[in-house]
SESE-780065 format. One line per 5 residues: number of its first residue (from 1); their letters; for each residue z, x, y of C-alpha. Coordinates in Angstrom, 3 decimals. Layout:
<sedrens>
NUM> a> Z,X,Y ~ ...
</sedrens>
This chain:
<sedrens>
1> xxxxx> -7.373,21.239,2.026 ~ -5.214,20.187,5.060 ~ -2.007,18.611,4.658 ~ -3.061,15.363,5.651 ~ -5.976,15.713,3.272
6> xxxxx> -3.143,16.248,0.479 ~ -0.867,13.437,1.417 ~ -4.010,11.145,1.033 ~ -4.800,12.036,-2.001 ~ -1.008,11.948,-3.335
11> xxxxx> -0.709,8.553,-1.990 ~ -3.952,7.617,-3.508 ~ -2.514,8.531,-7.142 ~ 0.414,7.050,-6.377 ~ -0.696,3.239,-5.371
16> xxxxx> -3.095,3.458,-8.329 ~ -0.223,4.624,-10.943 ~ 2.448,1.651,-10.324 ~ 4.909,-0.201,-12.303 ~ 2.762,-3.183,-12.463
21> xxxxx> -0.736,-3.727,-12.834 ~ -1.021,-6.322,-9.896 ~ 0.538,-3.725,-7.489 ~ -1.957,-1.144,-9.105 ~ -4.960,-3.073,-7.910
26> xxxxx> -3.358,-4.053,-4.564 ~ -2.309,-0.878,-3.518 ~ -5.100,1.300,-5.363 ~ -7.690,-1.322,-3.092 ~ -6.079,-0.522,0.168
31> xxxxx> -6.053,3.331,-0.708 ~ -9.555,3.619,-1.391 ~ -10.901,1.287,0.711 ~ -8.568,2.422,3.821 ~ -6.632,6.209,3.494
36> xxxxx> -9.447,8.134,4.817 ~ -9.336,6.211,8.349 ~ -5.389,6.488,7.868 ~ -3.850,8.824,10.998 ~ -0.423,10.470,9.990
41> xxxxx> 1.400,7.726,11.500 ~ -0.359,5.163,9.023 ~ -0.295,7.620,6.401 ~ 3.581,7.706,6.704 ~ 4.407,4.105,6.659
46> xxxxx> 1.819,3.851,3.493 ~ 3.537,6.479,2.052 ~ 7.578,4.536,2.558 ~ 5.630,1.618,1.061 ~ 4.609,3.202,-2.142
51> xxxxx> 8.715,4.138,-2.260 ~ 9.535,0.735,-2.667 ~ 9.964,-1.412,-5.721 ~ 7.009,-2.693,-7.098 ~ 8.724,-6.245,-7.346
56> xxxxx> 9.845,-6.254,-3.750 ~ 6.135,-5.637,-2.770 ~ 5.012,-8.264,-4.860 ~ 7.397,-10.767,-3.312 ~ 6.197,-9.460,0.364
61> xxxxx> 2.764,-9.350,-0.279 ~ 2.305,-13.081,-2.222 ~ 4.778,-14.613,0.714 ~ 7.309,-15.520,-1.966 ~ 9.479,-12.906,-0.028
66> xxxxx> 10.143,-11.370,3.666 ~ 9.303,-8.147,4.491 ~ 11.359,-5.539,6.684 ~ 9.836,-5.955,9.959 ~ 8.373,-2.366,9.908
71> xxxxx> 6.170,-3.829,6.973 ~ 4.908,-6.628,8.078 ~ 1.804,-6.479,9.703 ~ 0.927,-3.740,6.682 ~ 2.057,-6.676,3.895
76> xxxxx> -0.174,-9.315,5.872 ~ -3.337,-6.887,5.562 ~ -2.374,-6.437,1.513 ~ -2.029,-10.261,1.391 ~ -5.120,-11.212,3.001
81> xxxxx> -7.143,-8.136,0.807 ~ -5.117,-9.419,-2.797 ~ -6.527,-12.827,-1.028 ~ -10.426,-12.255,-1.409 ~ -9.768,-10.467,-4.675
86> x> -8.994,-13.525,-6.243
</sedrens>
């Protein structure tokens, strides 16, 4: 297993093991539906988003809050994916 292999499955147990449930299914969507296309630059800024509080990422993914600009166009993809689950 490479090491990218290993971060994507790390970050795969981590967005599926949250705080909340909501961010569970957000996060745990994305993973499986996009970490294998993930280069190490995605991979990273995945991985600094699963090190912030669940609550924050609520807020920046339902629009009830502003992201940090290196977040944003990632928090407009988990919007528009939480979106269609609905």
């Amino acid at each position: 297993m490479t090491e990218l292999e290993a971060r994507r499955k790390r970050a795969r147990i981590r967005a599926w093991r949250r705080g909340i449930k909501e961010m569970d299914l957000i996060l745990g969507g994305h993973a499986d539906a996009e970490l294998e296309q993930m280069d190490a630059a995605d991979l990273a800024l995945f991985e600094a988003v699963l090190g912030e509080n669940d609550h924050d990422l609520f807020q920046w993914v339902t629009g009830q809050g502003t992201p940090p600009t290196r977040y944003a166009p990632l928090m407009a993809t988990l919007s528009k994916r939480a979106a269609t689950a609905r």
